[in-house]
N, CA and C atoms as an extended XYZ file, in Angstrom:
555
Properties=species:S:1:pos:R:3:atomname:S:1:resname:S:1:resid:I:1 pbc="F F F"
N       -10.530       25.315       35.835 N   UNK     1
C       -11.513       26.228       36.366 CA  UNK     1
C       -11.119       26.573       37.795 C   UNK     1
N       -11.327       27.713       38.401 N   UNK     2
C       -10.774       28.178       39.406 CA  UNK     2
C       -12.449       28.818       40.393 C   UNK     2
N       -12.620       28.078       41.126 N   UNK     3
C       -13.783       28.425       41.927 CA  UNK     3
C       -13.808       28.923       43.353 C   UNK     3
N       -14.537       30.114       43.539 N   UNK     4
C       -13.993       30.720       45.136 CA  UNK     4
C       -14.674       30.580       45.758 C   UNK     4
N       -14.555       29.537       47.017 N   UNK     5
C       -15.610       29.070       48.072 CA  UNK     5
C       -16.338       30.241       48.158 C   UNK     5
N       -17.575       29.669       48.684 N   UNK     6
C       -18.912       31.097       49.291 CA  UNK     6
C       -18.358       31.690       50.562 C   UNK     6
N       -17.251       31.325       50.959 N   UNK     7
C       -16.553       31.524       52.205 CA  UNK     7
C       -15.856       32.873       51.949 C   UNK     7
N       -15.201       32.588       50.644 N   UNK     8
C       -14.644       34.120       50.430 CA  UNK     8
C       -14.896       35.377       50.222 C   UNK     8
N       -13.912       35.916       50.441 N   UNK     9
C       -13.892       37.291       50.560 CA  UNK     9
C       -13.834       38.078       48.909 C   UNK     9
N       -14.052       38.899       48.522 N   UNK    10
C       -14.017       39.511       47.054 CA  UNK    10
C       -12.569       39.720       46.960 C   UNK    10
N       -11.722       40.302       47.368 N   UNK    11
C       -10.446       40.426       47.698 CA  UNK    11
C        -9.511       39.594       47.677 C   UNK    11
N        -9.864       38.253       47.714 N   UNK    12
C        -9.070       36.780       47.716 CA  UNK    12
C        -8.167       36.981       46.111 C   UNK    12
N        -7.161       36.293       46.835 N   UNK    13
C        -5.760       36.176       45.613 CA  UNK    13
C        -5.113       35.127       45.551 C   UNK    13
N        -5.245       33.992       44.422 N   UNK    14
C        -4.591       32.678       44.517 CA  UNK    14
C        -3.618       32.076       43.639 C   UNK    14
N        -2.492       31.538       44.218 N   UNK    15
C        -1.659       31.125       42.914 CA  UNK    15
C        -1.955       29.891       42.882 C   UNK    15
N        -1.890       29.181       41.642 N   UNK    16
C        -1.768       27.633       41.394 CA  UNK    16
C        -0.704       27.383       40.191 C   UNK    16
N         0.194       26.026       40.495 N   UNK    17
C         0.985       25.482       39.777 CA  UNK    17
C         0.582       24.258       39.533 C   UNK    17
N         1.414       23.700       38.685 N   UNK    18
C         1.887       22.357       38.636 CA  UNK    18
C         3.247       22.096       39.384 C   UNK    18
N         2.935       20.916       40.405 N   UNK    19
C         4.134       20.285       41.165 CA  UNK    19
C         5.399       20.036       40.557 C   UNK    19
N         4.501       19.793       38.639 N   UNK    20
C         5.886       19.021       38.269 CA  UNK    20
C         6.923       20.324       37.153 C   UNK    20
N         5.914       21.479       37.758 N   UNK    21
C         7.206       22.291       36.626 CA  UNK    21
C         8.644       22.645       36.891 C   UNK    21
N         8.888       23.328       36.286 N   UNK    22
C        10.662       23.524       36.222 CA  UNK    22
C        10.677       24.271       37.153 C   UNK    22
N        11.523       24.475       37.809 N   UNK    23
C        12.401       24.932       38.646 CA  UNK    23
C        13.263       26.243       38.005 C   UNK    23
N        13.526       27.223       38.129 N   UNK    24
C        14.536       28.411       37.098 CA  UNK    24
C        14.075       29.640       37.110 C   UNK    24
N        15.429       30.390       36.640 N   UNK    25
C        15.431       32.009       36.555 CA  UNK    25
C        14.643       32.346       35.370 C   UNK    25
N        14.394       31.495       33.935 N   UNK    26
C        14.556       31.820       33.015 CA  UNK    26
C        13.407       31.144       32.661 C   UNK    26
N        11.704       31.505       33.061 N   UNK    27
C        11.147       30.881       32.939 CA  UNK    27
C         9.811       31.322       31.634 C   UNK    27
N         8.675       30.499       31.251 N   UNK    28
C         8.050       31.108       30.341 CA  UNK    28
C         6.541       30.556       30.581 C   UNK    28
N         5.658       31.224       30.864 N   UNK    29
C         4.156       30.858       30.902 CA  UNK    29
C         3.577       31.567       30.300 C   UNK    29
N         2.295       30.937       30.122 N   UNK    30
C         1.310       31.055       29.357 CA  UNK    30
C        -0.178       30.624       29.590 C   UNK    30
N        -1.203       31.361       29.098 N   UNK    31
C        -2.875       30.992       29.700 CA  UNK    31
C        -3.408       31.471       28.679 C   UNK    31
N        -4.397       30.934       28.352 N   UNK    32
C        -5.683       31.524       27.713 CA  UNK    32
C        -6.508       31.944       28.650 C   UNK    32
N        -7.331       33.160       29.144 N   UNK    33
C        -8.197       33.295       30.220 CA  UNK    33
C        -9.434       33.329       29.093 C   UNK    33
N       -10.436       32.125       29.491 N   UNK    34
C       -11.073       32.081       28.316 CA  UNK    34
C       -12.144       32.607       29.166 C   UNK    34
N       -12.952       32.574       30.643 N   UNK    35
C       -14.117       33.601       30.510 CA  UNK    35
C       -13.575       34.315       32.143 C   UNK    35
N       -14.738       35.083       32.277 N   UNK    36
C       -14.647       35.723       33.610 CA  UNK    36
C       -15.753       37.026       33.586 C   UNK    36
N       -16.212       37.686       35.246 N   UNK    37
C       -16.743       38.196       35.045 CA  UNK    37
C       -17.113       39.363       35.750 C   UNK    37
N       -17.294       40.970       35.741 N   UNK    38
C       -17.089       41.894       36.625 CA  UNK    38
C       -15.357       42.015       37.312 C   UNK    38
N       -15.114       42.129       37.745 N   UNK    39
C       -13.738       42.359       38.485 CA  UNK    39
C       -12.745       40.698       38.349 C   UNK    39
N       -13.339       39.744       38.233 N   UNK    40
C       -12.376       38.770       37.948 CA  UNK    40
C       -10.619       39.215       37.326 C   UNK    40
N        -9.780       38.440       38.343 N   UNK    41
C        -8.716       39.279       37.504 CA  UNK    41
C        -7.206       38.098       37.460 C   UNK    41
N        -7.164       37.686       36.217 N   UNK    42
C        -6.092       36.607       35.840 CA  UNK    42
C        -4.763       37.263       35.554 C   UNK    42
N        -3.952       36.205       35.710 N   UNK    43
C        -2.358       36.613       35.147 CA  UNK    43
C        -1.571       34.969       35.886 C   UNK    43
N        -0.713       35.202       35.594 N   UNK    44
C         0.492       34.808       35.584 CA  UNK    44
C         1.611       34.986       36.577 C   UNK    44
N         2.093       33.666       37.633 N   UNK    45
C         3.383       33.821       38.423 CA  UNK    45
C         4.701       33.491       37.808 C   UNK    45
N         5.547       34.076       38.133 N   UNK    46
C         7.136       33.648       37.572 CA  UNK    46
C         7.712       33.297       38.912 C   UNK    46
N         8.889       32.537       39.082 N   UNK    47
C        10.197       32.407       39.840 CA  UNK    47
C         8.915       32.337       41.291 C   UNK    47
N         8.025       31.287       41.243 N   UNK    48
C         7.346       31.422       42.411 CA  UNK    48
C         8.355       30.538       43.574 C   UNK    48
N         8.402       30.935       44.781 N   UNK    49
C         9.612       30.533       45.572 CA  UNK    49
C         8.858       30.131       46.701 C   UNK    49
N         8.871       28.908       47.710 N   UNK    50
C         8.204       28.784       49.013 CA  UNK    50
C         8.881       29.286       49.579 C   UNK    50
N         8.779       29.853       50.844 N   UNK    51
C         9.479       30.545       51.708 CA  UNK    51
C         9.101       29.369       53.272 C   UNK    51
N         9.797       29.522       53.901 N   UNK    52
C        10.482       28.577       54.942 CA  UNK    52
C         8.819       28.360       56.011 C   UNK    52
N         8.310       29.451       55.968 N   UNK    53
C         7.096       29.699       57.212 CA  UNK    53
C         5.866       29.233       56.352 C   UNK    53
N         6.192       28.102       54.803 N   UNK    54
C         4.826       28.166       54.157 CA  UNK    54
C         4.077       28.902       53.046 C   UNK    54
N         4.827       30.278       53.417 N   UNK    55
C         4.218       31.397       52.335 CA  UNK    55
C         5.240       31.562       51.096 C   UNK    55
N         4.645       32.164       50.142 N   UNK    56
C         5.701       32.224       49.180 CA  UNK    56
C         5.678       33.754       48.448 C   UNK    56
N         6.917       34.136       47.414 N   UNK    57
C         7.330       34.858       47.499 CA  UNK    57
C         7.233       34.467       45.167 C   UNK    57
N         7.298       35.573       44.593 N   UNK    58
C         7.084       35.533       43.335 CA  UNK    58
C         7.134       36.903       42.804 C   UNK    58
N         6.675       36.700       41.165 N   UNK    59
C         7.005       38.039       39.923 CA  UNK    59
C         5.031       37.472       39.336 C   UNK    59
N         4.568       38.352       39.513 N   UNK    60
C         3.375       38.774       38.989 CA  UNK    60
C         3.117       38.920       37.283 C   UNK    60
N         2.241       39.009       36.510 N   UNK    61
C         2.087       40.251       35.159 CA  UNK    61
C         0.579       39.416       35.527 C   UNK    61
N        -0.630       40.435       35.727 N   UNK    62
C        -1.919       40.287       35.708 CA  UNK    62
C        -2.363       41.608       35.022 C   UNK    62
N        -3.982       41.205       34.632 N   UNK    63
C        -4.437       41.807       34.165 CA  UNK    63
C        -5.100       43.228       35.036 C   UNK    63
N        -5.049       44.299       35.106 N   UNK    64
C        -5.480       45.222       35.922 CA  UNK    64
C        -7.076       44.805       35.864 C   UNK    64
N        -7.703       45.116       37.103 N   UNK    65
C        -9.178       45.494       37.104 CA  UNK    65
C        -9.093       46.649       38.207 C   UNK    65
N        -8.675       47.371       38.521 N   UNK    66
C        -8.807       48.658       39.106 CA  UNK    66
C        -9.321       49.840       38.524 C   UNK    66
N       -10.714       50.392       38.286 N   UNK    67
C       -11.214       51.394       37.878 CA  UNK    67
C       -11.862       51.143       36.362 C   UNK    67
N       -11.982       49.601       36.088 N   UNK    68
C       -12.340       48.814       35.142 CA  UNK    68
C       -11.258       49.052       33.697 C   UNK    68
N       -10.200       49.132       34.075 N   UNK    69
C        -9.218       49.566       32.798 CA  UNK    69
C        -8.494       48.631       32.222 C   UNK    69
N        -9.245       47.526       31.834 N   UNK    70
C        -8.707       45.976       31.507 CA  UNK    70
C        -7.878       46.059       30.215 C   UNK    70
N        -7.439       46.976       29.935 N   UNK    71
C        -5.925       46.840       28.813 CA  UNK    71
C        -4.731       47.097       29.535 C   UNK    71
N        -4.340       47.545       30.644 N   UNK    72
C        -3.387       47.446       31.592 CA  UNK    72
C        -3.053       46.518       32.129 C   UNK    72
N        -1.951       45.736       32.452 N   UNK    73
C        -1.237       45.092       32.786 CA  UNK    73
C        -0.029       45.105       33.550 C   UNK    73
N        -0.330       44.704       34.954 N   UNK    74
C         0.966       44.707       36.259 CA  UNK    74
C         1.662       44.483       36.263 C   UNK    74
N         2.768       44.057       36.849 N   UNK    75
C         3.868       43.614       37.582 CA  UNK    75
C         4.223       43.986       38.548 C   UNK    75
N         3.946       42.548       39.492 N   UNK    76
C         3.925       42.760       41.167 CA  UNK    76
C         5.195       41.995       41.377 C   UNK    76
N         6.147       41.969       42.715 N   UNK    77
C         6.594       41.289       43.402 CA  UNK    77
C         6.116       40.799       44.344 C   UNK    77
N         5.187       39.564       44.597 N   UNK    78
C         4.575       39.250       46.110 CA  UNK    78
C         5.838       38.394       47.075 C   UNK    78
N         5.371       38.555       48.260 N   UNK    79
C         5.756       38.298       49.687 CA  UNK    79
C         4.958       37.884       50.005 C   UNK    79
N         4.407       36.570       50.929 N   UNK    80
C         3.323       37.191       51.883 CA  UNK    80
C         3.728       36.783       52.799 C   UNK    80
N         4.751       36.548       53.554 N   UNK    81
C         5.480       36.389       54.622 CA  UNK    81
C         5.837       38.056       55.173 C   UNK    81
N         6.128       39.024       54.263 N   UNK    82
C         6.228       39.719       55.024 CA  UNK    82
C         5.298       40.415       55.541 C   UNK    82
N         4.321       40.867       54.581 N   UNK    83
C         3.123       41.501       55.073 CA  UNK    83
C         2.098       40.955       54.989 C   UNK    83
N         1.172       39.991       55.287 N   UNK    84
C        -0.209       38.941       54.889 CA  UNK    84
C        -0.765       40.367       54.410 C   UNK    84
N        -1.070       41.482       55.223 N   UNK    85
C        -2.257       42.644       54.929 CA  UNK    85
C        -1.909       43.467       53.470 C   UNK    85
N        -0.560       43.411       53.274 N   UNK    86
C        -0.279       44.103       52.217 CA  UNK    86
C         0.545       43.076       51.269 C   UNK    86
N         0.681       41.813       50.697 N   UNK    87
C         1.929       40.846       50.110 CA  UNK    87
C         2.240       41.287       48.942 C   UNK    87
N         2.127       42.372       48.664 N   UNK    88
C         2.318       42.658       47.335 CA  UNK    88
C         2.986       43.900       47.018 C   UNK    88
N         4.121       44.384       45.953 N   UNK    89
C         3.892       45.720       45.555 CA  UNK    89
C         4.767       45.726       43.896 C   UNK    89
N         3.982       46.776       43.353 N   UNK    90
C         3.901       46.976       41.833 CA  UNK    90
C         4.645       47.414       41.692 C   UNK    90
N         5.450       46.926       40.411 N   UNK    91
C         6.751       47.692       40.515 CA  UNK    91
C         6.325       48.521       38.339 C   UNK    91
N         5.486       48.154       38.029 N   UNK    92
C         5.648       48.792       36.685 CA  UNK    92
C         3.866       48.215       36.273 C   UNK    92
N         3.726       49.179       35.105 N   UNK    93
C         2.571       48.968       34.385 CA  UNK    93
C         2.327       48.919       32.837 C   UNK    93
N         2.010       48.463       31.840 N   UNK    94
C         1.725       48.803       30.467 CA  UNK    94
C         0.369       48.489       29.838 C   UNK    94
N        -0.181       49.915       29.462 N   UNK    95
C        -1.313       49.547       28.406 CA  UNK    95
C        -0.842       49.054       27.194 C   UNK    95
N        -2.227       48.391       27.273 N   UNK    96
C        -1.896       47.450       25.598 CA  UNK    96
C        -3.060       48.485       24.486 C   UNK    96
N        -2.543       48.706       23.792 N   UNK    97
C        -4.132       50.274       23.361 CA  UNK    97
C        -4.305       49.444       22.687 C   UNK    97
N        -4.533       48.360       21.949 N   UNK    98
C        -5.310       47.786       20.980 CA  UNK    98
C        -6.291       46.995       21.444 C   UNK    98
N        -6.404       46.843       23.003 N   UNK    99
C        -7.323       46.082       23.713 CA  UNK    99
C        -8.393       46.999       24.294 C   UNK    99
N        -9.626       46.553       24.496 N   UNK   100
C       -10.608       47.573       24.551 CA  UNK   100
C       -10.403       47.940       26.335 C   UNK   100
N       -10.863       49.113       26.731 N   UNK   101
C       -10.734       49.244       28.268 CA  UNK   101
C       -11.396       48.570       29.227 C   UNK   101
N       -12.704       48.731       28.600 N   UNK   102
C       -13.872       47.816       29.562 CA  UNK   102
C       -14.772       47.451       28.110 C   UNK   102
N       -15.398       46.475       27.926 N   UNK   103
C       -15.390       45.131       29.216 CA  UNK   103
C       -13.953       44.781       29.075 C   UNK   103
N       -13.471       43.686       29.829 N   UNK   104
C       -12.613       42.770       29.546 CA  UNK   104
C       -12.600       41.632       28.364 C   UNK   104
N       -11.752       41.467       27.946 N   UNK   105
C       -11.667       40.742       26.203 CA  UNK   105
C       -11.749       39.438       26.598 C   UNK   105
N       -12.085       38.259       26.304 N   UNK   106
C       -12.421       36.818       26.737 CA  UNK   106
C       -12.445       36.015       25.005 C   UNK   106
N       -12.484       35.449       24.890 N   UNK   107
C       -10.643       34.972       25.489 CA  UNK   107
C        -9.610       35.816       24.902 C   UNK   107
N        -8.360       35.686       25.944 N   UNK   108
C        -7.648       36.527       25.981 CA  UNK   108
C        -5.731       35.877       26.190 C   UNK   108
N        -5.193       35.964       25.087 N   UNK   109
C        -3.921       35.095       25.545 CA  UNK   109
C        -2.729       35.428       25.974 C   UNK   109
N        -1.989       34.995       26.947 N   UNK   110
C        -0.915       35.664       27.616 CA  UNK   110
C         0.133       35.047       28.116 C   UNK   110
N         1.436       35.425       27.360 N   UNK   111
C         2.119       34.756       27.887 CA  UNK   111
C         3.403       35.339       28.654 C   UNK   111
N         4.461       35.071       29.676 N   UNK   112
C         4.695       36.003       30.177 CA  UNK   112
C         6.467       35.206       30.420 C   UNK   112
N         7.929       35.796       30.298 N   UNK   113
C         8.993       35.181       30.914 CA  UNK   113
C         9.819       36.200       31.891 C   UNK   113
N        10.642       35.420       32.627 N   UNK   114
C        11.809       36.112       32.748 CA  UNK   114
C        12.969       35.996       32.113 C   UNK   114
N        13.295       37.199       32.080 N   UNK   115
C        14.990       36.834       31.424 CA  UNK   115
C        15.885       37.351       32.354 C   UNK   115
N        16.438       36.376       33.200 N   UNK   116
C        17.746       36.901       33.788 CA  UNK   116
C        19.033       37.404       33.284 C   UNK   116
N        19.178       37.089       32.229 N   UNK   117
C        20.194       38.151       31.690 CA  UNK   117
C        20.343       39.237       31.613 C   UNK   117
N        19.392       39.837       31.690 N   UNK   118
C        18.527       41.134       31.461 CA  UNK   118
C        17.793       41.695       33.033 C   UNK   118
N        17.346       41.095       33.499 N   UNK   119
C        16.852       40.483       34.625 CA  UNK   119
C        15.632       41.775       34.584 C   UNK   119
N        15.367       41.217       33.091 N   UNK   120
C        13.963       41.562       33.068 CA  UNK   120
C        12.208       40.373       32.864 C   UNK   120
N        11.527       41.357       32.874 N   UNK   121
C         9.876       40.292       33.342 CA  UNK   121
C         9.182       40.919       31.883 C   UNK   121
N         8.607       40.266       30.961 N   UNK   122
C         8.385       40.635       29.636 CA  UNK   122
C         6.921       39.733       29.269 C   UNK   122
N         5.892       40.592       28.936 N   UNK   123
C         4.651       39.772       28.322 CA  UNK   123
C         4.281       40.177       26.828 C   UNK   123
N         3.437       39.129       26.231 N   UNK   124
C         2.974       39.750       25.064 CA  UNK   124
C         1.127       39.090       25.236 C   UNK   124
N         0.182       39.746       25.254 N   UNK   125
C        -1.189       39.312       24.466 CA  UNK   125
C        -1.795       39.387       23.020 C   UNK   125
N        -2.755       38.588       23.066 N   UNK   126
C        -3.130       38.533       21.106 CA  UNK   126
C        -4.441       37.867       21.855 C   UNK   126
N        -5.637       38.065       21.037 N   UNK   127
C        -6.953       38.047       21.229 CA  UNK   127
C        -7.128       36.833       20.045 C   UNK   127
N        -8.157       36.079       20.275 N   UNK   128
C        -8.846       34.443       19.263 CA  UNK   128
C        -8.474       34.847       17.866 C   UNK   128
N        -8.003       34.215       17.201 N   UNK   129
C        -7.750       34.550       16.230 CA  UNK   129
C        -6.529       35.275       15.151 C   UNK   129
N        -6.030       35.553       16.133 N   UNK   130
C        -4.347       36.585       16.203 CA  UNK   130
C        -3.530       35.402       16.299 C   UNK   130
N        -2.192       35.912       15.796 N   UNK   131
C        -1.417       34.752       15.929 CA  UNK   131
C        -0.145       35.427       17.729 C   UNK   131
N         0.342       34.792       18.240 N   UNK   132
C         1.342       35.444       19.431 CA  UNK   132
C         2.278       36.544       18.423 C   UNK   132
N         1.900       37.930       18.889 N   UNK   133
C         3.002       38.918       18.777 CA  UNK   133
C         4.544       38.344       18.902 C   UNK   133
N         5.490       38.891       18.854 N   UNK   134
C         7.277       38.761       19.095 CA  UNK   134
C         7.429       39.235       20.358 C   UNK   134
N         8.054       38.754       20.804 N   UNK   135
C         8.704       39.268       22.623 CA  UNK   135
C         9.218       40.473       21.876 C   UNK   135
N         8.589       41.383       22.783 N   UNK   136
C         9.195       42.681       22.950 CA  UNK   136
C         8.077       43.733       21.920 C   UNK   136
N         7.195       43.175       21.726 N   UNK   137
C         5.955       43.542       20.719 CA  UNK   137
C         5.665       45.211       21.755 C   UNK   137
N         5.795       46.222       21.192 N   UNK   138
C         5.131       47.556       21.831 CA  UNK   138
C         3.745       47.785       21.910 C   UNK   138
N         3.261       47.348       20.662 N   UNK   139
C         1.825       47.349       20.677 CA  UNK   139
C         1.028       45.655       21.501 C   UNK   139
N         1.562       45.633       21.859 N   UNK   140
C         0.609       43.888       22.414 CA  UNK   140
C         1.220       43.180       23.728 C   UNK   140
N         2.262       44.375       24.017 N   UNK   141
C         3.172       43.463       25.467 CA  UNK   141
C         3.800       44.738       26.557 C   UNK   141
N         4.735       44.058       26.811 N   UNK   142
C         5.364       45.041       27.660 CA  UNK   142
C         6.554       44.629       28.479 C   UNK   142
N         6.899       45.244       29.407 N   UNK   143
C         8.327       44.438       29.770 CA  UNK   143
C         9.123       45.618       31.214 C   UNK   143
N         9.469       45.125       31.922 N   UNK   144
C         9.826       46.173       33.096 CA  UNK   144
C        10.868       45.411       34.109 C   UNK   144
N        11.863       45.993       34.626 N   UNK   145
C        12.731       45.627       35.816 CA  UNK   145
C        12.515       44.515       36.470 C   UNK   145
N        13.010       43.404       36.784 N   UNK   146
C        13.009       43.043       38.635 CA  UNK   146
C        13.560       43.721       38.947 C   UNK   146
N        12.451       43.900       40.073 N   UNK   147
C        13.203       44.497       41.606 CA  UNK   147
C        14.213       43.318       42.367 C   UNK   147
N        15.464       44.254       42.936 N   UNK   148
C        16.283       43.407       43.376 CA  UNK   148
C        15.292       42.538       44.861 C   UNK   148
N        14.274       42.760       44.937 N   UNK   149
C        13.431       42.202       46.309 CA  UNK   149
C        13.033       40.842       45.646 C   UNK   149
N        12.740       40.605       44.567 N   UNK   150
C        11.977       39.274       43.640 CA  UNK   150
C        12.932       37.961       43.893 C   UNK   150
N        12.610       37.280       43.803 N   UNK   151
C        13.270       35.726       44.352 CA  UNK   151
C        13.865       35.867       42.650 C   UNK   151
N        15.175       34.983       42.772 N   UNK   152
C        16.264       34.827       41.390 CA  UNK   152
C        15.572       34.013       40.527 C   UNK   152
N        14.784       32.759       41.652 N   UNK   153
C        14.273       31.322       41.058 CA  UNK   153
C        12.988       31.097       41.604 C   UNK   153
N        12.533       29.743       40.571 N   UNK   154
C        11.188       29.430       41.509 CA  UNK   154
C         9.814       28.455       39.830 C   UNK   154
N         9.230       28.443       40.493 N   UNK   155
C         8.266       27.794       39.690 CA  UNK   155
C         7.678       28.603       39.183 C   UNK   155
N         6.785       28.415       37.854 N   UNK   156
C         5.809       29.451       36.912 CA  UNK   156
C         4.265       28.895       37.864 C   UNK   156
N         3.462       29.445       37.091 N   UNK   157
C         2.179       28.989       37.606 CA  UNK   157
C         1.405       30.335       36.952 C   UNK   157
N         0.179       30.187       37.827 N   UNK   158
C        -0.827       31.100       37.420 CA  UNK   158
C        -1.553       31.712       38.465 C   UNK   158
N        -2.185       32.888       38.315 N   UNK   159
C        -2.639       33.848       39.144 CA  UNK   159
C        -4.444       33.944       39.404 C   UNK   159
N        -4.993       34.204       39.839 N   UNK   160
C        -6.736       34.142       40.462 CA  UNK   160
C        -6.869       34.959       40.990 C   UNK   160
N        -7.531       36.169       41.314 N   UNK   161
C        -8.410       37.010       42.214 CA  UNK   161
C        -9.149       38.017       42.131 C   UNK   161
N        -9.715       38.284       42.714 N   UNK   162
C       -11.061       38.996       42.768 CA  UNK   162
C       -12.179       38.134       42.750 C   UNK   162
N       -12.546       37.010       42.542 N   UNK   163
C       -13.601       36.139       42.380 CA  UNK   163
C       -14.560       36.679       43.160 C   UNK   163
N       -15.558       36.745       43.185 N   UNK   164
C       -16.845       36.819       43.562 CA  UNK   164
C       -17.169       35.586       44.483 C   UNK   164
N       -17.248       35.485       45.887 N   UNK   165
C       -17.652       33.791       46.378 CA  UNK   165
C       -18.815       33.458       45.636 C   UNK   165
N       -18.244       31.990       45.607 N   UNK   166
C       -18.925       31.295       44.591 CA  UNK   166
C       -19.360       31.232       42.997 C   UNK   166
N       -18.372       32.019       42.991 N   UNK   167
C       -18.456       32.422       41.221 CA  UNK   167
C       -16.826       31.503       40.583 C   UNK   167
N       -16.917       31.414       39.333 N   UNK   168
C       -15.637       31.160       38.713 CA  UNK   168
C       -15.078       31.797       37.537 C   UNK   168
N       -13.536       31.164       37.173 N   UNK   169
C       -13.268       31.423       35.788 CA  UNK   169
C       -12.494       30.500       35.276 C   UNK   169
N       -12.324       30.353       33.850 N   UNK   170
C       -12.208       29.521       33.358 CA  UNK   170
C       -10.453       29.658       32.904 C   UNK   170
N        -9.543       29.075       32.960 N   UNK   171
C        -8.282       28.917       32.115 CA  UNK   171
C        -8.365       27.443       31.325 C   UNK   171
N        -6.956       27.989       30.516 N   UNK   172
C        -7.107       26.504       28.857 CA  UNK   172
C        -5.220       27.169       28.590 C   UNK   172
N        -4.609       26.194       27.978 N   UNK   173
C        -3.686       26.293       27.118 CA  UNK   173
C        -2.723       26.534       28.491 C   UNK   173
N        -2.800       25.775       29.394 N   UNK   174
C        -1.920       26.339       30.758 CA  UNK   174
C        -0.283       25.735       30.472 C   UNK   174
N         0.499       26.179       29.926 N   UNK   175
C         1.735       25.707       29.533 CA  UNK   175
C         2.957       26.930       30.619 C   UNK   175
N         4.327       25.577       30.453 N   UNK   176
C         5.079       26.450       31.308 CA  UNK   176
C         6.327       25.967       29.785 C   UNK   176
N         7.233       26.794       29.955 N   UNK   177
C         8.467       26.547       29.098 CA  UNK   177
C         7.867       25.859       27.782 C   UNK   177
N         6.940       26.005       27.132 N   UNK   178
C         6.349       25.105       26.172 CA  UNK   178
C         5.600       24.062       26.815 C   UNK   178
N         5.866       23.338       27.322 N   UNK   179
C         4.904       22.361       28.142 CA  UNK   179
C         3.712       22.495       28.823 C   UNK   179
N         2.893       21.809       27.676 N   UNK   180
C         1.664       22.410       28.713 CA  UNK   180
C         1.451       21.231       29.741 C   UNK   180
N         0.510       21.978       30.689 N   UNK   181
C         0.558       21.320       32.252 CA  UNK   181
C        -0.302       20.284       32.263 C   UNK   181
N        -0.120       18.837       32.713 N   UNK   182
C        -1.526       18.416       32.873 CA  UNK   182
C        -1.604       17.872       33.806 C   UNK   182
N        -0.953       17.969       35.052 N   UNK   183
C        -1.131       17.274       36.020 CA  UNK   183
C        -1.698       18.432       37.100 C   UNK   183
N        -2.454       19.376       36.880 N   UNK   184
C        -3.115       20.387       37.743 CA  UNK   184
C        -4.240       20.252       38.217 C   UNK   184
N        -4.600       20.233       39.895 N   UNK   185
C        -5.847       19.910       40.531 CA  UNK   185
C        -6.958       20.316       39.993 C   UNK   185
């Protein structure tokens, strides 16, 4: 469960890992976002990298909540070393049309890799009951460039923001490379 102090701001954006995951170019995560609510907005980090000053540097695929169009799906490169005001920028987008626009679908499953061979960033979703689509699924995923700006390597993890202070949401099935996580705060 991911809870945003009453301190915060609506705007707040958080990654969390496990300490003990892999390390690599070639990585694979996965979440169930089982609830959430109004603008709440989940996804997934790849190749998350610390950077020397503390901040870190990563490959995005979240769920859009901009203009309430929750079958869209990002891909960011964050920084926040370089810009705290801006740490982010999108480098591609894909609707999933079999997912409804608004509300947002709960639960909702997602899993997301890189492939450096390719040195591409590739997701697929499937809703309770569905079994996981095939990498490279048109109707249920999507898949787009790194930018040569994205760190090579780095840890998987998972993505948080928009929370409402003092509101939460819920994740389940938090696995990296097959392994699911259990040593997470």
């Amino acid at each position: 469960m991911v809870t945003a102090p009453k301190s915060s701001a609506v705007n707040n954006r958080e990654f969390f890992w496990s300490p003990s995951s892999p390390i690599g170019s070639d990585l694979t995560v996965c979440a169930t976002f089982v609830n959430g609510q109004g603008f709440d907005q989940q996804g997934v980090v790849l190749r998350l990298h610390p950077l020397p000053s503390g901040r870190v540097s990563g490959v995005t695929v979240t769920r859009n909540v901009w203009m309430g169009a929750f079958n869209v799906f990002n891909y960011h490169v964050w920084n926040t070393e370089a810009d705290p005001s801006s740490p982010f920028t999108q480098f591609g987008s894909t609707i999933v049309s079999p997912l409804p626009i608004s509300p947002a679908t709960y639960p909702l499953n997602l899993c997301a890799r890189t492939v450096a061979s390719s040195n591409r960033v590739q997701f697929v979703v499937w809703t309770q009951g569905q079994a996981m689509p095939a990498w490279g699924s048109a109707l249920q995923g999507g898949e787009a460039t790194i930018p040569a700006s994205a760190p090579s390597a780095g840890r998987g993890g998972w993505f948080a923001g928009h929370l409402r202070p003092g509101t939460n949401m819920r994740y389940a099935n938090l696995s990296i490379n097959g392994v699911v996580q259990t040593d997470l705060p």
